[in-house]
C-alpha positions as CSV (number, residue, x, y, z in Angstrom):
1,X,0.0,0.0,0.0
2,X,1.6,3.5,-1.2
3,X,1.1,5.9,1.9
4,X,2.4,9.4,2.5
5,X,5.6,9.6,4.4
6,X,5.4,11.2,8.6
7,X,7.2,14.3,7.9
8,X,7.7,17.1,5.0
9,X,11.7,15.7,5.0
10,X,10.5,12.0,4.4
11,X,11.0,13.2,0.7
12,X,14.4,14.1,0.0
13,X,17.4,13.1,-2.1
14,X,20.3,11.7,-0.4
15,X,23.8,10.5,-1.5
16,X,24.2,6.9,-1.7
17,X,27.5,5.4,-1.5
18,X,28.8,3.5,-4.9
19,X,28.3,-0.2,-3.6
20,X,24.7,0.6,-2.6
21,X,24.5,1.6,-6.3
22,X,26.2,-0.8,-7.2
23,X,23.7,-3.1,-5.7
24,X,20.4,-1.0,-6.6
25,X,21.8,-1.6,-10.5
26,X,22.1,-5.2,-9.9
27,X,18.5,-5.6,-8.7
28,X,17.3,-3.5,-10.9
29,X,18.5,-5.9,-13.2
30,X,16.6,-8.8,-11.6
31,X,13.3,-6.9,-11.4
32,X,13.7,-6.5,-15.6
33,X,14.1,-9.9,-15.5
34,X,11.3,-11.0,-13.6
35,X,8.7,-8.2,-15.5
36,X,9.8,-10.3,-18.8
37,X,8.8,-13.7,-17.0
38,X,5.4,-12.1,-15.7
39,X,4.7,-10.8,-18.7
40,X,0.6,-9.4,-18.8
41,X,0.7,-10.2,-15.3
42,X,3.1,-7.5,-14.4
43,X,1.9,-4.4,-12.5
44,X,4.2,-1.9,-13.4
45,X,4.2,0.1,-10.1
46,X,7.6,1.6,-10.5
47,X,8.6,0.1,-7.1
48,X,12.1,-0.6,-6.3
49,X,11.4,-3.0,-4.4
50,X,8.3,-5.1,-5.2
51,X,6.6,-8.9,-5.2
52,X,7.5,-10.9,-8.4
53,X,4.5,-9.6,-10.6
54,X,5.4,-6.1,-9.7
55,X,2.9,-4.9,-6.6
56,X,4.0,-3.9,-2.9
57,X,5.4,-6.0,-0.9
58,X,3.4,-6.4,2.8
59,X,5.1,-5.6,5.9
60,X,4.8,-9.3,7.0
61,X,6.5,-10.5,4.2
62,X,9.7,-8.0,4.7
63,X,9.7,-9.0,7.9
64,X,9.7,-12.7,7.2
65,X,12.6,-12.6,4.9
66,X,14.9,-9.8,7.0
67,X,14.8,-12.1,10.2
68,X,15.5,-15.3,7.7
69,X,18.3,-13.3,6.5
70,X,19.3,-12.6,10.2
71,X,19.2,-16.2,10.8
72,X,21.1,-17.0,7.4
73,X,24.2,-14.7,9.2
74,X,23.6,-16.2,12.6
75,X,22.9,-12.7,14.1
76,X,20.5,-12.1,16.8
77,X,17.1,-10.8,15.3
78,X,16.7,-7.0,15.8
79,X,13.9,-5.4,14.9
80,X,14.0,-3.4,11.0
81,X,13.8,-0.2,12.5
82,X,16.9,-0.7,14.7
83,X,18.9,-0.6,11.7
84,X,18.5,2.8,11.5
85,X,19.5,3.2,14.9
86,X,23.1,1.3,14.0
87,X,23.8,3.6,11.3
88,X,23.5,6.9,12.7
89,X,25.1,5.5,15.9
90,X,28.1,3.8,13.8
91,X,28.3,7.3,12.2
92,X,28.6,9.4,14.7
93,X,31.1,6.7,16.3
94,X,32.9,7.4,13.2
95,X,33.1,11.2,14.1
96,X,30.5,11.7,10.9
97,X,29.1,15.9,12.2
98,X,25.4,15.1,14.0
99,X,24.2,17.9,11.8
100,X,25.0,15.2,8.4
101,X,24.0,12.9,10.0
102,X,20.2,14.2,11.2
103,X,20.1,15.1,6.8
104,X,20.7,11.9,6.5
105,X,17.7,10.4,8.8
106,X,15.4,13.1,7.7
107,X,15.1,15.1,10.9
108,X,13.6,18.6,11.0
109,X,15.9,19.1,13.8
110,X,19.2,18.7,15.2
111,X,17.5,18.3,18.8
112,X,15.4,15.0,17.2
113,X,18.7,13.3,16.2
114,X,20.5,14.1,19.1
115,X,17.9,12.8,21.5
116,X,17.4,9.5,20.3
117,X,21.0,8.6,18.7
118,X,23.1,10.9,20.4
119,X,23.8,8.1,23.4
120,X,27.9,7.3,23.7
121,X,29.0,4.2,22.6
122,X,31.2,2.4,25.3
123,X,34.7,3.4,24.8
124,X,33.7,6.6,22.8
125,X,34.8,9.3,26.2
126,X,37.7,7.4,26.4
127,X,38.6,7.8,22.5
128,X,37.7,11.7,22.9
129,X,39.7,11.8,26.1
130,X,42.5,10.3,24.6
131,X,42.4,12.9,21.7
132,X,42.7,15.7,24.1
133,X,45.2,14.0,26.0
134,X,47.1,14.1,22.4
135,X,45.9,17.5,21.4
136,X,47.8,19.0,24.7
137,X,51.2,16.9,24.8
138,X,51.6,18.1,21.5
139,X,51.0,21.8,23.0
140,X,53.1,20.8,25.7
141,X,56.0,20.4,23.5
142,X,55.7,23.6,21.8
């Protein structure tokens, strides 16, 4: 079912980075493949992602196949939404500015992103205290 996104910012264009491309492409490919096999019974939704005769895929069915593919890897099952929560937090781990990263999610606000992502990963205030430490021996030996 097509619905409208939450907010204004749900619509947006974002950089992706070339293996997710890289990826898209290849699926892309796949979905041409399975329209030919369809044939009349393809509904051409213009989905990216979509059932094999081209119509929306149900929220019980993504879920399904994410925690089959969590099994696959022999990862704990998360919930979907959590992976959102991964990224921004592996970001900012990765000193990626909050302010990229809330474009990124789609907040209106920087206040959004920090309050629910903005949580230090262990070992993060020993990293930025370690920094500092680096910052002012080097001043030191000035």
């Amino acid at each position: 079912m097509e619905t409208e996104t939450k907010a204004r910012k749900g619509k947006r264009s974002i950089v992706l980075p070339s293996l997710a491309i890289d990826a898209l492409k290849a699926h892309q490919e796949g979905q041409q493949e399975a329209c030919r096999k369809a044939g009349a019974r393809w509904q051409q939704k213009d989905l990216v992602f979509c059932t094999q005769h081209g119509n929306f895929l149900t929220d019980s069915f993504v879920r399904h196949q994410y925690y089959q593919i969590l099994d696959q890897a022999g990862l704990s099952r998360i919930h979907f939404h959590d992976l959102r929560h991964s990224t921004a937090t592996i970001l900012h781990a990765l000193g990626v500015p909050i302010n990229v990263i809330q474009e990124l999610l789609g907040h209106s606000q920087v206040t959004v992103t920090l309050g629910i992502y903005g949580h230090v990963l262990p070992g993060m205030q020993g990293e930025a205290l370690r920094k500092m430490e680096e910052l002012l021996r080097r001043e030191q030996e000035k």
